[in-house]
Each structure stands twice: as C-alpha cells, then as structure tokens.
C-alpha positions as CSV (number, residue, x, y, z in Angstrom):
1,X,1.5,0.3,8.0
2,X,2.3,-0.5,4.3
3,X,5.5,-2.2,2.8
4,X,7.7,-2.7,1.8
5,X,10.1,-1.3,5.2
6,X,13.4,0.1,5.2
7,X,16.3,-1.7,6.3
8,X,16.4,-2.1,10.0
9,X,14.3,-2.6,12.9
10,X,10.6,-3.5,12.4
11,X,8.1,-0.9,13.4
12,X,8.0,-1.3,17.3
13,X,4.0,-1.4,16.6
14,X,3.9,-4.3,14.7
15,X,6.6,-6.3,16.5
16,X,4.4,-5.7,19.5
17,X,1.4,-7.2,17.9
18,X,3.5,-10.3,16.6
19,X,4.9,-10.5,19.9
20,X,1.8,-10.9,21.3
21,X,0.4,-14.1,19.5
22,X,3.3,-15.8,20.2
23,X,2.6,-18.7,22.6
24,X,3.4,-18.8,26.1
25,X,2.7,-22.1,28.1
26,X,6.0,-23.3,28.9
27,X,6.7,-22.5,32.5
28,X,10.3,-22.5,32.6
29,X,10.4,-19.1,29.8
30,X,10.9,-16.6,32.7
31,X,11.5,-13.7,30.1
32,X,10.1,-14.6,26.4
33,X,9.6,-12.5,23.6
34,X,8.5,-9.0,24.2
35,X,9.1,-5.3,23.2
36,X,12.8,-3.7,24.5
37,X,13.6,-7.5,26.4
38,X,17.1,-7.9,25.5
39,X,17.4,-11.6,26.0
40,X,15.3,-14.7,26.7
41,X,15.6,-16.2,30.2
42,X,15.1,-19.9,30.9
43,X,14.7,-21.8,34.5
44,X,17.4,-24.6,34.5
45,X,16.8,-25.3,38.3
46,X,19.1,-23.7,40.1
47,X,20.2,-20.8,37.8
48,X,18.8,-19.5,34.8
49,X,20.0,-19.9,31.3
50,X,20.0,-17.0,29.2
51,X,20.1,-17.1,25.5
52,X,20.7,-14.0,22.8
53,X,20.4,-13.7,18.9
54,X,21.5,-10.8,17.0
55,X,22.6,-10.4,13.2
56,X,25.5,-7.9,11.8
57,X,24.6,-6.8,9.3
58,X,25.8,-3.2,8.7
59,X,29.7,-3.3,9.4
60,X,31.9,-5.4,7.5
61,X,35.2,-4.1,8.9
62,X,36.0,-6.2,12.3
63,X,32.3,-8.2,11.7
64,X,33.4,-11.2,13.8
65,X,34.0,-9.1,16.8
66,X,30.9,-7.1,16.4
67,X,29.0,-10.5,15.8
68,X,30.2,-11.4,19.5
69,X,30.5,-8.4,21.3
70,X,26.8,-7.4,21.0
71,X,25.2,-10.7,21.9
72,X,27.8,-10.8,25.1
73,X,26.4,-7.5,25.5
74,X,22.8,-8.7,25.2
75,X,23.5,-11.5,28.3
76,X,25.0,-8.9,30.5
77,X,22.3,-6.8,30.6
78,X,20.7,-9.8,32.1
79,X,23.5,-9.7,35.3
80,X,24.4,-13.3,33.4
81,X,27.6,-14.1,32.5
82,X,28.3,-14.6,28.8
83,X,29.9,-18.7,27.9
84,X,29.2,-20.3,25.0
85,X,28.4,-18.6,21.2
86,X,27.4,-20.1,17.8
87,X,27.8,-18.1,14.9
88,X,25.8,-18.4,11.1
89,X,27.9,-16.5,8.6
90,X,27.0,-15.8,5.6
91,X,29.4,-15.1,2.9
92,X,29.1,-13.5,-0.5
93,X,29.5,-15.0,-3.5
94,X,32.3,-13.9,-6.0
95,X,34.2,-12.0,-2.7
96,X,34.8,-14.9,-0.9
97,X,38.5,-16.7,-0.5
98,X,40.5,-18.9,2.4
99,X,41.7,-15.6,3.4
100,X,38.5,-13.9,3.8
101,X,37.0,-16.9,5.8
102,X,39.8,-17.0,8.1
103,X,39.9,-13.3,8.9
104,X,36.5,-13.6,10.1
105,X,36.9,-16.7,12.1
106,X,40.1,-15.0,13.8
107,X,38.1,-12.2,15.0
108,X,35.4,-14.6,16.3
109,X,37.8,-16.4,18.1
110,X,39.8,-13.6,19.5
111,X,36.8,-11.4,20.7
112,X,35.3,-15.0,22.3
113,X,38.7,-15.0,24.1
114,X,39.0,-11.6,25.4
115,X,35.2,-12.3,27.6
116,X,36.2,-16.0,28.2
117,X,33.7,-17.4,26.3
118,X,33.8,-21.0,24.4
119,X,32.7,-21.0,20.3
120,X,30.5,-24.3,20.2
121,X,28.9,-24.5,16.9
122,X,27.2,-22.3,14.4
123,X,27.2,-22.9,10.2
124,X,28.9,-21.1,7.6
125,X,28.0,-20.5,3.3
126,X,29.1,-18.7,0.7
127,X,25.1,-17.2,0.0
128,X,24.0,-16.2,-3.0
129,X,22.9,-12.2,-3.3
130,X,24.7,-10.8,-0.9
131,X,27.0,-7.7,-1.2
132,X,28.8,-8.2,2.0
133,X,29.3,-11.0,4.9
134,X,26.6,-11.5,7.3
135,X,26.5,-13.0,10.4
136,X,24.1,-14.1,12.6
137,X,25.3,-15.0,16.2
138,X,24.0,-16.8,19.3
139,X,25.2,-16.6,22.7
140,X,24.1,-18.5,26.1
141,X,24.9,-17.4,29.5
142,X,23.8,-18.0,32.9
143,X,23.1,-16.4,36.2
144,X,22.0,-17.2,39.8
145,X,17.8,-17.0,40.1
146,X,18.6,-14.0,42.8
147,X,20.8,-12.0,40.8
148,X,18.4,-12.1,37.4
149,X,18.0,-8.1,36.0
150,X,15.6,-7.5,33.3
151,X,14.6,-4.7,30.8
152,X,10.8,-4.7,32.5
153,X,12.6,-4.3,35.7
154,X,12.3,-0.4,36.2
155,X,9.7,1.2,38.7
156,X,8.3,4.5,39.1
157,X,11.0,6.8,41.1
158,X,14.1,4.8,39.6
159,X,16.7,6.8,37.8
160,X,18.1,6.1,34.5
161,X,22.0,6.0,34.4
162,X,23.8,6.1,30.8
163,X,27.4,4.5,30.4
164,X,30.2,6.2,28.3
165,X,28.6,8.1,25.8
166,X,27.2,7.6,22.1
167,X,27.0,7.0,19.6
168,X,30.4,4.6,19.9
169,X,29.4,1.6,17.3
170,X,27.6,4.1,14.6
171,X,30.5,6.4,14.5
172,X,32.8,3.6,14.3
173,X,31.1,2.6,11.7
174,X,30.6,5.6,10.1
175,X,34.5,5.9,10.2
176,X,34.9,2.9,8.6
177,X,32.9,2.9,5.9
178,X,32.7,6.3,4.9
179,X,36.2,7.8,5.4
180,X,36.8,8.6,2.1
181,X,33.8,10.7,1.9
182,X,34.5,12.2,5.7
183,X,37.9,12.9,4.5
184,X,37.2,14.4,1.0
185,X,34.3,17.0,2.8
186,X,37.3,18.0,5.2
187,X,36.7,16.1,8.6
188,X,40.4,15.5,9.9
189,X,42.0,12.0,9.9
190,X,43.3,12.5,13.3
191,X,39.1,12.6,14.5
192,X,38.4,9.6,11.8
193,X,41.0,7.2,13.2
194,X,39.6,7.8,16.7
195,X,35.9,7.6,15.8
196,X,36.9,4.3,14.2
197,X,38.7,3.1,17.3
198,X,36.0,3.7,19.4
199,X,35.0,-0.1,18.3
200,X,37.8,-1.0,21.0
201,X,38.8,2.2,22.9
202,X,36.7,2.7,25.0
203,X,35.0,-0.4,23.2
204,X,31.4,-1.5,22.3
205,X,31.1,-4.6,25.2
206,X,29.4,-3.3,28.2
207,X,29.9,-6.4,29.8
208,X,32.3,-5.0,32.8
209,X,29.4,-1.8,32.7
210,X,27.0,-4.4,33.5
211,X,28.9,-6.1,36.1
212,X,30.2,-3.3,37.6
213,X,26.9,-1.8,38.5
214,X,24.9,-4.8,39.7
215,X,28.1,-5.1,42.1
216,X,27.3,-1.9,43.3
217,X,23.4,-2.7,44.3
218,X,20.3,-1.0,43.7
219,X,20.1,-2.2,40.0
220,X,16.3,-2.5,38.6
221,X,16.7,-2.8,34.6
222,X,19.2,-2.9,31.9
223,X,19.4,-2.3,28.4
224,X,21.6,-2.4,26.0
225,X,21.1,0.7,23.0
226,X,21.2,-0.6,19.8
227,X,19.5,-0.4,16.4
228,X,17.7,3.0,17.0
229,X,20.3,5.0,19.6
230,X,19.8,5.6,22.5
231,X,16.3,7.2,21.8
232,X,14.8,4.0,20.6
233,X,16.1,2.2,23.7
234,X,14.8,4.4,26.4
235,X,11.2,4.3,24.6
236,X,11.7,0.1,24.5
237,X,13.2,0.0,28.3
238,X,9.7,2.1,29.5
239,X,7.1,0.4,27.3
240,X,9.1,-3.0,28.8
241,X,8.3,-1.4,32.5
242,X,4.8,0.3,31.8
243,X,6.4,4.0,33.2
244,X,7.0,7.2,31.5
245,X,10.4,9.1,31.3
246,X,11.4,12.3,31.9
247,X,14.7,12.6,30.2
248,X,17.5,15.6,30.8
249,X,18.5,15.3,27.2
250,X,21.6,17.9,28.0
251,X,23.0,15.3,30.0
252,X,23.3,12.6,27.3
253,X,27.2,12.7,26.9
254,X,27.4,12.7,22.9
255,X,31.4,12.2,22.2
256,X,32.5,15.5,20.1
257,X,33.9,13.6,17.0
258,X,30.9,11.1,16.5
259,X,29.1,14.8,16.8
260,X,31.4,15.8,14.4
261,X,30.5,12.6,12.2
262,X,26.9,13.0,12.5
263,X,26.2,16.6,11.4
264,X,28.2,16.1,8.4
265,X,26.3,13.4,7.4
266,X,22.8,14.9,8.6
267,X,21.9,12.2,10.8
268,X,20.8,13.1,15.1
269,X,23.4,10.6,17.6
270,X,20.2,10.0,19.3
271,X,18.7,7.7,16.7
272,X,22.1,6.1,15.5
273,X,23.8,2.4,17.2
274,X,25.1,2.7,20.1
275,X,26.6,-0.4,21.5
276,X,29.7,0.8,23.9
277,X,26.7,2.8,26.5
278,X,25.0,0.8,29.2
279,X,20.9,2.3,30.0
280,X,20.5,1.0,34.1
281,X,17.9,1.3,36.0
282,X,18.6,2.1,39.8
283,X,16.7,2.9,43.1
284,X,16.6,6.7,43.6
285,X,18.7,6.0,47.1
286,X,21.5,3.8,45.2
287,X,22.1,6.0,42.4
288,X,25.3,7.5,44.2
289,X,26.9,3.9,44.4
290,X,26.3,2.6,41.3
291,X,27.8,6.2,39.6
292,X,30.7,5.7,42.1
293,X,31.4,2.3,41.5
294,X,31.6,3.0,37.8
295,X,33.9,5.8,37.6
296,X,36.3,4.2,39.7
297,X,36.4,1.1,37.3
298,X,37.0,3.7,34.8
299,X,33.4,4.3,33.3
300,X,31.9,7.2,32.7
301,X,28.4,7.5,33.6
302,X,25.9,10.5,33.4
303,X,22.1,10.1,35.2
304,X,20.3,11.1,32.4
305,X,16.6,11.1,33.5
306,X,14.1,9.0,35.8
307,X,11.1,7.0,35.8
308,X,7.2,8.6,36.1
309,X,4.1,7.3,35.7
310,X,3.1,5.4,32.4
311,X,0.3,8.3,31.9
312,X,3.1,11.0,32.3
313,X,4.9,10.2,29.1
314,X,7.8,10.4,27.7
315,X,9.6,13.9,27.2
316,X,12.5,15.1,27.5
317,X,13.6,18.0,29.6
318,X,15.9,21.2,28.8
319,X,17.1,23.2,31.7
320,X,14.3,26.3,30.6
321,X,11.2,23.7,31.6
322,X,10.9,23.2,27.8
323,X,9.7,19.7,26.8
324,X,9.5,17.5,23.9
325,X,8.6,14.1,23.5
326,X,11.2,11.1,23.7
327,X,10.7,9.2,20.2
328,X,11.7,5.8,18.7
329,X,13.5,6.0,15.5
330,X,11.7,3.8,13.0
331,X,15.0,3.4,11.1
332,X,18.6,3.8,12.6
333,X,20.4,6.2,10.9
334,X,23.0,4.4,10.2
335,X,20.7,2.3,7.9
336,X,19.2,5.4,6.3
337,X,23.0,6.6,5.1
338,X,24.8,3.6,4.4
C-alpha cells in the first residue's frame, strides 16, 4: 500500500490499523475512533455528548450548507440532536473578496437556522494553494444515555433499511460543476436543474430520517453514506458490527437522472456521495414500523438487505440467486471525475 493516494478517503485498511494504535483509557469515550463510526460519543453524566468533524472539500456551489448539513447529519445518526457548530474555512488566495466571505457565512448561518442549531466559534484565512474554499466543520449534539444508536449497533437477523435514494449529494454536485459539459454531451437542462436541486429537494440532511425512525422503535445502527456511496457505507456499517450482508442490490432506489448523470460520465451511483439517504439498522419484527413511520412523514424507504454472520460475507443478491461481493470504493467517484 504505496503512495502517494488519490484524493479521498484513506484506504479503509490502513485507517483501521491507525485506528487501532490510537489510545483508549479515558472512560467517559463511549464511541472513539473506529472504522464506519460516524461520530464520537462522550459521557457527560446524565446524557451523552456527541461531537462530529467533517471537511468539504469537493463542492464549492452552496459549501456553507454542505459544511453544516453533513456533520448535523453525522450527530443524527447517533439518535442526538444536532446544537452547536464551529466552522474552519479556508479561502483561496487571489479569489477571495467581502463578497465571497459573506456568501459563505450566509449559508452557514441560514442552514444552522433551518436545524436550530447555534454557530459558536470556528476560524477563517485566506490560505495559500488552494483552488477553491475549504471548510472544515464541527458539530456537538447530545442525547439521553437510553436513546444512544451507533454504527456497531447491528446484529445478526437485523434488516438494513435505505432512505430516499442515491446518489442525491454526488449528482448535485455533478450538476453543479459539470453542467456545461452535461449540457454540451446532450443531457437536458430540465434533468440538470433537478439533479442540482436535489441538494435541497428532497435535501442532503437526514436528520428528520433519523428521528423519524428511532421514533418508530426497533432501531439497532445508523449510518450516514458518504465519501464512497452507499457501497462503501454498508461495507463500514458491517465491519463496525462484525456481521456479513446480503444485499438485494435491485432494491437500492438509484433516482433516474443522477442515473442519467452517472453513465454519462462513466462512474457506478454505488460508489459516488450520497448524503440525502439514511442506512438503519432494525429488528427483523420492527421493520414494518419503522418503513411506515417513514413514508407517512414523507420518506421514502426501500429494505435493501439484512445482516448474516461475519463468516457469510458480504454479497449482494439478484433475483436469479446470482451473487457478487459488496465492495468499498477506495476512491469516491466523484473524486476520480472532478
């Protein structure tokens, strides 16, 4: 495993090695650092606090409300509620104006808004190198000790329940950044302009997803599909647990125009971001709720697959027995085009 890597995730091999040296001793880390954990959890006595980081660093369209959407997203899967957010932005030099600045901080402060949660702090540069803004945010949450849900959470028997559809963030992005190559290879503006609304119809948070469905009962483990798709997500959620997968992959609602997207540009919706779709773990005999309870808040959900036996693997499914194994993507493909 020679450098240098490509842009994106590190190899989920060598994170899990790094992870492993990392020291452990404190008592109150209830969840610390490890492989397909979305966020850290901390004991603060009568509830837990829950702290998220996460950098944007492929949109630049909207990257305030990306910055906070996907850490809120991070806390939710948690069953916390999202409240305060610090933000490190990073600004490129030669680009960078009042205008600029405030644009950003308007979308940070609108987004915080919109999940009631309070900006507290954070740091902000014009950098040197950079060829677009970066931000790095922060978000703390919190949540009662008995209603704490974690990525490590799912057992043998569970189902696996996916939320609207992918991949919502990279074909928003896509939209965004490469419409006037989609539009000069003959993709229609009509399917661009949605495809780039996706960003807030039906939206990347998944915090009401989250809500919704540990409302509803039965819930084991959440994560929240990001760098990677939805592929790399279901491999991190069972290496997280210790189980296998079987996955129906037929039943992974792909939205048509980010399919439309994708094969133009050669890249599979399985390996591409996917913030806007909720994975969640649920007890074979609550599965019904939780799908109810969803679609009658207006979410679409598909059960996509179950949990087996770590020594069962991971494969996916097609409806003639066929099988093939569920893979991480090394590199998202959203990296790998733009």
């Amino acid at each position: 495993m020679s450098g240098p890597f490509a842009p994106g995730k590190l190899p989920l091999s060598l994170m899990r090695g790094l992870l492993e040296s990392v020291r452990r001793d404190d008592p109150r880390v209830m969840v610390g650092p490890r492989i397909g954990e979305d966020a850290a959890v901390l004991d603060f006595g009568d509830r837990y606090l829950v702290a998220k980081t996460d950098p944007i660093t492929f949109a630049t369209d909207e990257i305030g409300y990306y910055a906070v959407t996907v850490n809120a997203n991070d806390i939710a899967t948690r069953g916390a509620t999202p409240r305060w957010f610090l933000a490190c932005v990073l600004l490129p030099e030669g680009r960078t104006d009042a205008a600029f600045v405030e644009r950003i901080f308007g979308q940070v402060s609108s987004a915080c808004d919109a999940l009631g949660i309070v900006p507290v702090g954070g740091h902000t540069e014009v950098t040197a190198g950079l060829d677009r803004p970066v931000i790095a945010g922060a978000m703390l949450g919190e949540v009662a000790r008995e209603r704490l849900v974690s990525t490590s959470g799912l057992r043998v028997g569970d189902h696996v329940v996916l939320t609207k559809s992918v991949p919502l963030e990279g074909a928003s992005v896509l939209a965004r950044e490469k419409r006037v190559e989609l539009l000069a290879a003959g993709l229609a503006p009509g399917d661009l302009d949605v495809a780039a609304g996706f960003l807030h119809d039906p939206g990347i948070s998944v915090v009401r997803d989250a809500q919704v469905a540990v409302e509803a009962g039965g819930v084991t483990a959440m994560h929240d599909p990001t760098e990677g798709g939805v592929a790399t997500a279901l491999v991190e959620m069972a290496l997280a647990a210790g189980v296998g997968l079987r996955v129906a992959r037929g039943r992974i609602p792909v939205d048509p125009r980010a399919a439309l997207l994708c094969a133009h540009l050669g890249i599979d919706p399985l390996g591409t971001l996917s913030s806007g779709a909720l994975l969640i773990g649920v007890e074979p005999d609550r599965v019904a709720d939780v799908m109810r309870a969803l679609t009658a808040s207006g979410i679409p959900a598909a059960d996509v697959g179950r949990a087996v036996g770590a020594s069962e693997g991971m494969l996916y499914e097609a409806d003639d027995g066929s099988t093939e194994p569920v893979l991480a993507f090394e590199q998202d493909e959203i990296a790998r085009v733009l």
